[in-house]
Structure formats: C-alpha cells, structure tokens
C-alpha atoms as a printed R data frame, in Angstrom:
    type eleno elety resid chain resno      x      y       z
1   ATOM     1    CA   UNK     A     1 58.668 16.477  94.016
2   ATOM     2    CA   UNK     A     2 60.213 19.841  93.404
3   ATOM     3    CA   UNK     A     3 59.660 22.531  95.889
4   ATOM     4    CA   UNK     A     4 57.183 24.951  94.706
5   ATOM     5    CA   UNK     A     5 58.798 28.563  93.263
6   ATOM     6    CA   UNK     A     6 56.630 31.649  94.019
7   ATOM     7    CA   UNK     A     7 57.835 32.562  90.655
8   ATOM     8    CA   UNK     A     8 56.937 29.909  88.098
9   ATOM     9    CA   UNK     A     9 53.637 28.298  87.265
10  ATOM    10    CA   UNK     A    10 53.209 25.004  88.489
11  ATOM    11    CA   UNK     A    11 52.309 22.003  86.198
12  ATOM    12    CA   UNK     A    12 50.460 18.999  87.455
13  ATOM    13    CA   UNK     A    13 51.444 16.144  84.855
14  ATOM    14    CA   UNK     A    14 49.428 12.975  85.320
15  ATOM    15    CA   UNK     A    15 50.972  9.615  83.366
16  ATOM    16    CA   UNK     A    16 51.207  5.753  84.076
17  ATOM    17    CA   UNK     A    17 54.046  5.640  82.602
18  ATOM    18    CA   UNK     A    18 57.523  7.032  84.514
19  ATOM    19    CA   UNK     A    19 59.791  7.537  81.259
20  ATOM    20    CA   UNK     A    20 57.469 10.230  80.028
21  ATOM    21    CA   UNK     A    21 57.220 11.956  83.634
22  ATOM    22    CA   UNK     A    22 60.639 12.289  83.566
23  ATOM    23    CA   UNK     A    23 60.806 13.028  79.934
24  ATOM    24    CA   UNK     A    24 58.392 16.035  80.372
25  ATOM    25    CA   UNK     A    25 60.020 17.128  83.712
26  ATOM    26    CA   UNK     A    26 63.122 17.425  81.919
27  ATOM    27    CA   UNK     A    27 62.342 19.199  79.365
28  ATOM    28    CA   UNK     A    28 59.699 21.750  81.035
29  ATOM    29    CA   UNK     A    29 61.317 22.183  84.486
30  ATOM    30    CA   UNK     A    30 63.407 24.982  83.290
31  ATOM    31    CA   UNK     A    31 60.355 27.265  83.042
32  ATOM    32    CA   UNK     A    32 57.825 26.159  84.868
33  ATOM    33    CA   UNK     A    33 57.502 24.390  88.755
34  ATOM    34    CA   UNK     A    34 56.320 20.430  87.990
35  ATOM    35    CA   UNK     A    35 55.024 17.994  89.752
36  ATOM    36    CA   UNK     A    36 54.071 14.580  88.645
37  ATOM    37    CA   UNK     A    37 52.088 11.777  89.571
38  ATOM    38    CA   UNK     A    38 51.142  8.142  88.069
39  ATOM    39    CA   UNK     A    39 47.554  8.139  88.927
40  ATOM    40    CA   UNK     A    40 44.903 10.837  88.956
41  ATOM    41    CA   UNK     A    41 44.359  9.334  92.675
42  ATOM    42    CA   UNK     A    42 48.228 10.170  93.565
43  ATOM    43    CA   UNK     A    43 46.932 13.448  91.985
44  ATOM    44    CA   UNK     A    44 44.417 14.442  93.642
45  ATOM    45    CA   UNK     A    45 46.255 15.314  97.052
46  ATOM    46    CA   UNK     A    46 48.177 18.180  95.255
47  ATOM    47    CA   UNK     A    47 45.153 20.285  94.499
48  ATOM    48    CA   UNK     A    48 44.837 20.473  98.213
49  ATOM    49    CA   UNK     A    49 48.562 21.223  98.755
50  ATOM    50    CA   UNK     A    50 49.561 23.635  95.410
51  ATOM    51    CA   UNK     A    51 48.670 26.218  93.476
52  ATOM    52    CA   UNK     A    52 48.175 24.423  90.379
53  ATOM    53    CA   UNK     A    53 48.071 26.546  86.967
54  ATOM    54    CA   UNK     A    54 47.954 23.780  84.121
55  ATOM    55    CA   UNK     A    55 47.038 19.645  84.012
56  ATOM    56    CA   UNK     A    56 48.832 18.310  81.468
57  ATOM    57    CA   UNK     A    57 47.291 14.281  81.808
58  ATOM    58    CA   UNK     A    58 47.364 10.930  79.880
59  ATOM    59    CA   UNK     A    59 44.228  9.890  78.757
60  ATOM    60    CA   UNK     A    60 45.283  6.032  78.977
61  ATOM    61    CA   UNK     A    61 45.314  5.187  82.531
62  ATOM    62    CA   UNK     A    62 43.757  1.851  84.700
63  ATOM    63    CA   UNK     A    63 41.703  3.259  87.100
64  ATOM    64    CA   UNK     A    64 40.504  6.422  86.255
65  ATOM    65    CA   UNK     A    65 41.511  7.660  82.866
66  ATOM    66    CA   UNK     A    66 42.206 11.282  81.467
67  ATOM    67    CA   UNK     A    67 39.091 11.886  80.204
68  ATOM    68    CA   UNK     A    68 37.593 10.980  83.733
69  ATOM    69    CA   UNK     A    69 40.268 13.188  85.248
70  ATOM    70    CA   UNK     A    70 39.423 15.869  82.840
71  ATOM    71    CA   UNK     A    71 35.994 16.102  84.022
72  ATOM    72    CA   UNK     A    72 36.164 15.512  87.675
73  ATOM    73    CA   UNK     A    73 38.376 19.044  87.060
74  ATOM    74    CA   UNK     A    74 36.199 21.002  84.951
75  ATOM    75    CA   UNK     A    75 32.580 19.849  86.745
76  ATOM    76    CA   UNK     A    76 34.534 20.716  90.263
77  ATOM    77    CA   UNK     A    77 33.543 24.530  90.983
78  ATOM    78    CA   UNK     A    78 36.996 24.775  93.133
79  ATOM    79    CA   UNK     A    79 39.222 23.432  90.046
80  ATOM    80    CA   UNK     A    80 37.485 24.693  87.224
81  ATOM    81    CA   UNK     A    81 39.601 27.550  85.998
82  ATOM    82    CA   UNK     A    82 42.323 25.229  85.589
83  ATOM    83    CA   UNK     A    83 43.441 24.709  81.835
84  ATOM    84    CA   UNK     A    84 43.734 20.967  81.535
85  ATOM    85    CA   UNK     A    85 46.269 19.243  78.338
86  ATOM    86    CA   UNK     A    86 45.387 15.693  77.282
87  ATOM    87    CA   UNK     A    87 47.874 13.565  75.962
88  ATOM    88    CA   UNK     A    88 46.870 10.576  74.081
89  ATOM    89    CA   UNK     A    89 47.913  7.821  71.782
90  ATOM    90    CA   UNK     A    90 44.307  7.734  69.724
91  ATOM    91    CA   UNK     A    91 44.392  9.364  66.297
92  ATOM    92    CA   UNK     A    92 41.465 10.728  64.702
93  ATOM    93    CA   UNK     A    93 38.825 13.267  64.859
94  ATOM    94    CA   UNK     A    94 36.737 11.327  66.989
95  ATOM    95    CA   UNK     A    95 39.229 10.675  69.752
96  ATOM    96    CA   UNK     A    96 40.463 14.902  69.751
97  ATOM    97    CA   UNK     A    97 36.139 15.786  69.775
98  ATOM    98    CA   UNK     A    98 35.929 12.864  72.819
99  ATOM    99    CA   UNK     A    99 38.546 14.791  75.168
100 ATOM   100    CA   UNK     A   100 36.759 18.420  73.961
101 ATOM   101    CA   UNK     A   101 33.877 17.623  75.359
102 ATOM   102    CA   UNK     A   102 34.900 16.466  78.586
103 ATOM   103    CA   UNK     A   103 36.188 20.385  78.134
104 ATOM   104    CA   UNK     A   104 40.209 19.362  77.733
105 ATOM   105    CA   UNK     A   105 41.685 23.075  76.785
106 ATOM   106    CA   UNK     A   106 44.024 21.364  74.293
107 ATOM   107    CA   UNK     A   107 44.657 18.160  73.188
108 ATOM   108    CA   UNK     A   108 47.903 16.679  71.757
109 ATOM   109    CA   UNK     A   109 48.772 12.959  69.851
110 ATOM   110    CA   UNK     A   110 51.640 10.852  70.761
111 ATOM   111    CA   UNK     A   111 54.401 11.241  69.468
112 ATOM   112    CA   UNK     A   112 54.148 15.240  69.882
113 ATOM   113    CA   UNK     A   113 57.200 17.570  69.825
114 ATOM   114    CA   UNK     A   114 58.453 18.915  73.583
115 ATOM   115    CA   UNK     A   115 58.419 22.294  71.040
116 ATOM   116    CA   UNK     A   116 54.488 21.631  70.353
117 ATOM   117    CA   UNK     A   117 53.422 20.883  73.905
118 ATOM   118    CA   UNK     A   118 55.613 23.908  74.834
119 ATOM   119    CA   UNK     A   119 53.629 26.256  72.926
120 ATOM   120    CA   UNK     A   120 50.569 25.173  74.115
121 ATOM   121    CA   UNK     A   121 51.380 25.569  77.316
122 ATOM   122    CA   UNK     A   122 52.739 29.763  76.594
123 ATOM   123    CA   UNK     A   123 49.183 29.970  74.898
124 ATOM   124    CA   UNK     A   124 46.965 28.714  77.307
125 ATOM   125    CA   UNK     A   125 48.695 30.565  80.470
126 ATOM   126    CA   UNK     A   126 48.758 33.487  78.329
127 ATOM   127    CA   UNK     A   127 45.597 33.616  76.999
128 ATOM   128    CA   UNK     A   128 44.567 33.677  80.687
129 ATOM   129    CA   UNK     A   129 47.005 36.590  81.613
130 ATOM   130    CA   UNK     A   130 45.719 38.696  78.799
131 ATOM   131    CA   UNK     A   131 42.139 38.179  80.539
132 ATOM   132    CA   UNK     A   132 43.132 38.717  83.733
133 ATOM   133    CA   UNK     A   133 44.913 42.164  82.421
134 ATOM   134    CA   UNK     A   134 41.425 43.228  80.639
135 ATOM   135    CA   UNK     A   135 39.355 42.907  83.441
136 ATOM   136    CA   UNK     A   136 41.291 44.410  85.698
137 ATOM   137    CA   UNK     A   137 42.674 47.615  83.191
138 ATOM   138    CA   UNK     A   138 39.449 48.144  81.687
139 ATOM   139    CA   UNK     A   139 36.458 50.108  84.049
140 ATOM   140    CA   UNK     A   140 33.751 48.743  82.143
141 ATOM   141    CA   UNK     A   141 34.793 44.930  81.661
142 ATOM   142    CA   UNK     A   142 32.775 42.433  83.169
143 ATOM   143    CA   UNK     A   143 34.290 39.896  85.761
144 ATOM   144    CA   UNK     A   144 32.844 37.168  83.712
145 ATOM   145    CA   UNK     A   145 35.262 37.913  80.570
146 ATOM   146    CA   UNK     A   146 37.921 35.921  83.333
147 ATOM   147    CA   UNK     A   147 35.400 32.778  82.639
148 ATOM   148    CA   UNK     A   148 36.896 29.538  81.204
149 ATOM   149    CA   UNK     A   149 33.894 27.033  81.788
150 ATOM   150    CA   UNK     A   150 30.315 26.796  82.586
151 ATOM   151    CA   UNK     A   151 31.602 26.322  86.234
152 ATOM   152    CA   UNK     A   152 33.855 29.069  86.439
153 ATOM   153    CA   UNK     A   153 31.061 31.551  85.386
154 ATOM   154    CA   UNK     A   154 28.521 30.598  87.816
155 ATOM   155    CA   UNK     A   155 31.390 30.671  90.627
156 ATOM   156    CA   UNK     A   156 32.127 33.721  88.986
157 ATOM   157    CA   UNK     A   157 27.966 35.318  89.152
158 ATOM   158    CA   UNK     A   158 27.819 34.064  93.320
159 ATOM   159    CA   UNK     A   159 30.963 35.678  94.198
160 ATOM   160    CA   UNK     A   160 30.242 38.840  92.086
161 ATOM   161    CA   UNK     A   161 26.535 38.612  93.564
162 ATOM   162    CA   UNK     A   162 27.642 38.330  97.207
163 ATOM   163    CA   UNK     A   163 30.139 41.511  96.793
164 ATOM   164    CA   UNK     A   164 27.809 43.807  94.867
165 ATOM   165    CA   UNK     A   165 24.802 42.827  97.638
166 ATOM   166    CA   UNK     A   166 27.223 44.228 100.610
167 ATOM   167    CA   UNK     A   167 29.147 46.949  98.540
168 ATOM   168    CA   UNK     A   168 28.429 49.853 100.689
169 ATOM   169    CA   UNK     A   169 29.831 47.543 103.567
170 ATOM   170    CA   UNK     A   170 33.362 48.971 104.215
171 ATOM   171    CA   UNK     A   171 34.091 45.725 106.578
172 ATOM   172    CA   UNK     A   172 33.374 43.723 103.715
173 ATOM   173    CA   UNK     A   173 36.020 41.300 103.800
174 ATOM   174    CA   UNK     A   174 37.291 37.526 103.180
175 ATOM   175    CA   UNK     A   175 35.297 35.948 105.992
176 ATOM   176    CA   UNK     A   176 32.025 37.364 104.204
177 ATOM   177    CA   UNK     A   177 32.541 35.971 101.292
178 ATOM   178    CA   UNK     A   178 33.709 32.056 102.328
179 ATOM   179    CA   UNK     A   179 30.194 32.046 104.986
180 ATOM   180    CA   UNK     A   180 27.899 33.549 101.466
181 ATOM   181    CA   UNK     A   181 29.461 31.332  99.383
182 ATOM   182    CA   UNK     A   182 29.679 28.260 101.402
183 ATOM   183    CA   UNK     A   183 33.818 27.655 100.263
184 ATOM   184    CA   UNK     A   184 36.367 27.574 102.930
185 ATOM   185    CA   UNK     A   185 38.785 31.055 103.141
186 ATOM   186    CA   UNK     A   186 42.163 28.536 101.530
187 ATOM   187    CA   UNK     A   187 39.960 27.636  99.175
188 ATOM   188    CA   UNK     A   188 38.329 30.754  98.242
189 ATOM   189    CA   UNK     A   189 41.552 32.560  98.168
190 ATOM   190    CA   UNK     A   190 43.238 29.688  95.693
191 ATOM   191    CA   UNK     A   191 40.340 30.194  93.521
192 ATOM   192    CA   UNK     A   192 40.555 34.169  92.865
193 ATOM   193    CA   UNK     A   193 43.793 33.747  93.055
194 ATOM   194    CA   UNK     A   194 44.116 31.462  89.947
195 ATOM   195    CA   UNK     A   195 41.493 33.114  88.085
196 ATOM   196    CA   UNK     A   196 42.234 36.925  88.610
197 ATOM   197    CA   UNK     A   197 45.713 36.553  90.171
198 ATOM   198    CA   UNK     A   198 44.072 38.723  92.775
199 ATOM   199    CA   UNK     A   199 43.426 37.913  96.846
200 ATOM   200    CA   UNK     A   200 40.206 38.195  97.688
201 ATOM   201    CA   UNK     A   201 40.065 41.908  99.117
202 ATOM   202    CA   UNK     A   202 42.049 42.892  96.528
203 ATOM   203    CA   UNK     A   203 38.630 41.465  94.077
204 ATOM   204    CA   UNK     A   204 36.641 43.433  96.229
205 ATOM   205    CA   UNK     A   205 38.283 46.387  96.015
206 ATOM   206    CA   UNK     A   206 38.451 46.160  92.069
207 ATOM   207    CA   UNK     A   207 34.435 45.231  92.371
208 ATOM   208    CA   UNK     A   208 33.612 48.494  94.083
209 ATOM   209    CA   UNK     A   209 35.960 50.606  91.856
210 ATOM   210    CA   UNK     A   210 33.939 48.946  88.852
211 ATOM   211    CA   UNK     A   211 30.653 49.539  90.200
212 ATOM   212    CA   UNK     A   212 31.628 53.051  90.599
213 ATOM   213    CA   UNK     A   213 32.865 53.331  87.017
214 ATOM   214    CA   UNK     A   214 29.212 52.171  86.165
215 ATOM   215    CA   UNK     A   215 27.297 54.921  88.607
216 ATOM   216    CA   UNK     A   216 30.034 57.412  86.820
217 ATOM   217    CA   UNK     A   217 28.979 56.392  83.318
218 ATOM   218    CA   UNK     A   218 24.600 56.609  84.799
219 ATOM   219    CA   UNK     A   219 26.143 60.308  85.625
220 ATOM   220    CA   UNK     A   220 23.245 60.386  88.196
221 ATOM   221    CA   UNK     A   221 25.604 60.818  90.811
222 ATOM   222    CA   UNK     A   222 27.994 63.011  92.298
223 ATOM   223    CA   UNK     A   223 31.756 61.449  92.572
224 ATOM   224    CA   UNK     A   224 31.775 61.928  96.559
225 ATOM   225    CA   UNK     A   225 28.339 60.190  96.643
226 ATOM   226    CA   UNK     A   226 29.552 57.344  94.375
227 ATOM   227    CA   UNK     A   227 32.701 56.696  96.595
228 ATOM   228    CA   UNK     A   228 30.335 56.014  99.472
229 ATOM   229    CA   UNK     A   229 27.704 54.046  97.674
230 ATOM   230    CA   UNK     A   230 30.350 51.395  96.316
231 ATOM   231    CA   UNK     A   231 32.196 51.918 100.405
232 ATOM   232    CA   UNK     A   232 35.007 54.198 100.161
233 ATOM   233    CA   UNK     A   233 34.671 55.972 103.507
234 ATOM   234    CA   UNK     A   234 36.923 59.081 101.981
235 ATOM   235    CA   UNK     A   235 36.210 60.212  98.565
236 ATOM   236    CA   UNK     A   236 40.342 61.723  98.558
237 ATOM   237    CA   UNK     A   237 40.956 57.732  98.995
238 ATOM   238    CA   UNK     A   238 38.130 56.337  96.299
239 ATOM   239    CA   UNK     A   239 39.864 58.985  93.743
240 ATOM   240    CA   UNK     A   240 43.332 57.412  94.597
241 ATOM   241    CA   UNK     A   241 42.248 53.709  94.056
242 ATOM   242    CA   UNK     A   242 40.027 54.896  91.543
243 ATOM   243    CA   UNK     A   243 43.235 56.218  89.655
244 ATOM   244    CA   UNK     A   244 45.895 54.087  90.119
245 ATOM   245    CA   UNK     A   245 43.960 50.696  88.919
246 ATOM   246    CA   UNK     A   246 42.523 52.790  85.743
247 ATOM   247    CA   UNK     A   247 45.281 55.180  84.958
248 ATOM   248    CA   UNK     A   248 42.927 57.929  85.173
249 ATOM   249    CA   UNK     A   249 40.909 59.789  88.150
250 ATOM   250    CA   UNK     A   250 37.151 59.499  88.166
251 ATOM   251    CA   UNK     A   251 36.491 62.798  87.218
252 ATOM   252    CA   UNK     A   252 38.445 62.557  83.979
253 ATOM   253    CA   UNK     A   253 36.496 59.631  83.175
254 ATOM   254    CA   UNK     A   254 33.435 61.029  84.043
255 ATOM   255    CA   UNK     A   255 34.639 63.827  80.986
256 ATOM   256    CA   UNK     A   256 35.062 60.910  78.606
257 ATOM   257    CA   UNK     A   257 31.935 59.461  79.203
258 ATOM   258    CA   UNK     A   258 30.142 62.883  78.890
259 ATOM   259    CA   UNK     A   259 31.896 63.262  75.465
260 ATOM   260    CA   UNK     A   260 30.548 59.592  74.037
C-alpha cells in the first residue's frame, strides 16, 4: 500500500485478479494515490482508514461481487458520495443497465484502454469539483446541487436541517452536528469533506452566509440584523465573510437584487 499524499485523490481499486491491480497501479499511480485490494472484504477496512475519492471495482468476484460492492457503497449514507467505476467482462446492454442500477457512476468492458478508464476518472472527479465550486461561489445555490445519490441528498437535507434549526447559535459547532445527526465527528468530517471539500465549521459558516444571502434577497431586513439572525456576533465580521466567499459585500448584493 502506498502512503496516502495530501495532494492526490485516492483510488480504491477492488479486483481478484493481481495482474490487473498492478496493471492499473502502474499506469494510474502517477496522478492519483491507489490502493488496492482482492476482495471487497480486504476493502472494506480502508473506508475506515482513507479518504477515498473514487472505487474503481471488478464486478466478477467469489464472495461478494461488484455489483454487491456497488451497492453496499451507494445504500451506505457514510459512503455514498463516492463515485464508484465497474469493470466487467459482460458485453451488452443488459449487463452496462445491471451495474446502473445498482447506481455504478460509470461502467467500462474488458478489454478497455488505460486512456478510456483515465478519462473517466478526470470526468467524474471533475464533475464533482465543478459542483463543489457552484455551491460554494454562488449565494443562492442550494447545498443539494453537491448531491450524487438518493443517499447523499437526504444526508445532505439532516445536516442542512440541523444547521439552519441552530443558526443564530454562534457556538454552533462540530460536536452539534455528530450528537443531531447521530454520525461520529471522523466520520462526519470525512463526509463533508468528500462532498464539499469543506470541514464541518467551515459548512456552517458557508450555511449562515447563504441564509443571509436569502434574508438579503426577502429585503425585509436590515444587513446588521441579518448578520445576527444567521450568528455573526459583529456585522464588520459578517460583511468580511460575507465578501470574501462571494466576491462581493452584502450591501452590493443587496443593490443587485433590488435591480432584478
């Protein structure tokens, strides 16, 4: 196993068979961090241990196969969010719609080019990133737009339920969250992380500054009563946040939403 680099993704790949592990750790290890495995229940242990931004899995396995693997993933609210690649020797229409609905992000035949698999790959993480960069750019965006599954959304509604519910709490924080939401703190902090590439108070922060772009565009409020209705104790402070994850102060985008 290769150490894990802060600065790469890491890649869980998943196959019985050792020639293709080390085919595919060859040929991907330049770019991303990998780690490999020969059964989904040698696995399973890394999802405890890594932060683990793509599956890539053989669907042809004793035991329990990809498509098995697949869905423990996408049905398990801690692991949904992570884009999952099945690899498979089947041809056919039937066998690519039997890994989609076990909800496989891609799915590629054997033989496949290392050039193929490596553009799926780019896509899905950046697909993701592009996501991630919405929600966080845009003041009215919705944290569900960061959804990949069924799973991830209603993680997604609870945590954004939980935050909203204590938002004029300025000692909302971490330990909050992991008692509302019944998920340990490592857990919940993996979790955001992989789907926002955000720590938790960092989500909460961005929460508050959203609800406040949402009380600017009401234009009910004053901007000093806003800052303490989403928990800014200093309305000089809500304006600074407020700016630098928008680009622009609340005032100004108070004006734009006055000229709509």
């Amino acid at each position: 196993m290769q150490a894990t680099a802060t600065h790469k993704h890491t890649i869980l790949i998943v196959d019985d068979n050792t020639e293709i592990l080390e085919f595919l750790q060859d040929d991907l290890e330049e770019q991303y961090t990998i780690l490999t495995a020969t059964s989904v229940k040698k696995a399973l242990p890394y999802f405890e241990q890594e932060m683990i931004t793509l599956v890539i899995s053989d669907i042809l396995m004793p035991e329990t196969d990809g498509l098995e693997f697949c869905c423990m993933i996408k049905s398990n609210i801690e692991l949904s969010h992570i884009p999952v690649i099945l690899l498979t020797a089947k041809n056919g229409v039937p066998a690519k719609i039997e890994g989609l609905e076990q909800g496989a992000d891609a799915y590629i035949e054997k033989p496949f080019s290392p050039e193929h698999l490596q553009v799926q790959i780019a896509n899905l993480l950046s697909n993701r990133h592009r996501l991630r960069s919405y929600f966080s750019s845009f003041p009215l965006s919705t944290i569900h737009s960061m959804a990949h599954s069924s799973a991830d959304e209603q993680f997604l509604n609870k945590l954004h339920q939980v935050i909203v519910q204590h938002l004029d709490d300025p000692d909302l924080d971490v330990d909050l969250l992991s008692t509302k939401l019944f998920i340990s703190k490592p857990t919940l902090y993996r979790k955001i992380k992989s789907i926002a590439d955000m720590t938790p108070g960092e989500l909460i922060t961005v929460t508050r500054l959203k609800k406040s772009a949402e009380y600017l565009a009401e234009q009910k409020y004053s901007i000093t009563e806003i800052s303490v209705m989403v928990g800014f104790n200093s309305a000089t402070h809500f304006g600074r946040c407020f700016q630098k994850q928008f680009g622009m102060s609340p005032s100004k985008f108070l004006i734009q939403g006055q000229s709509e």
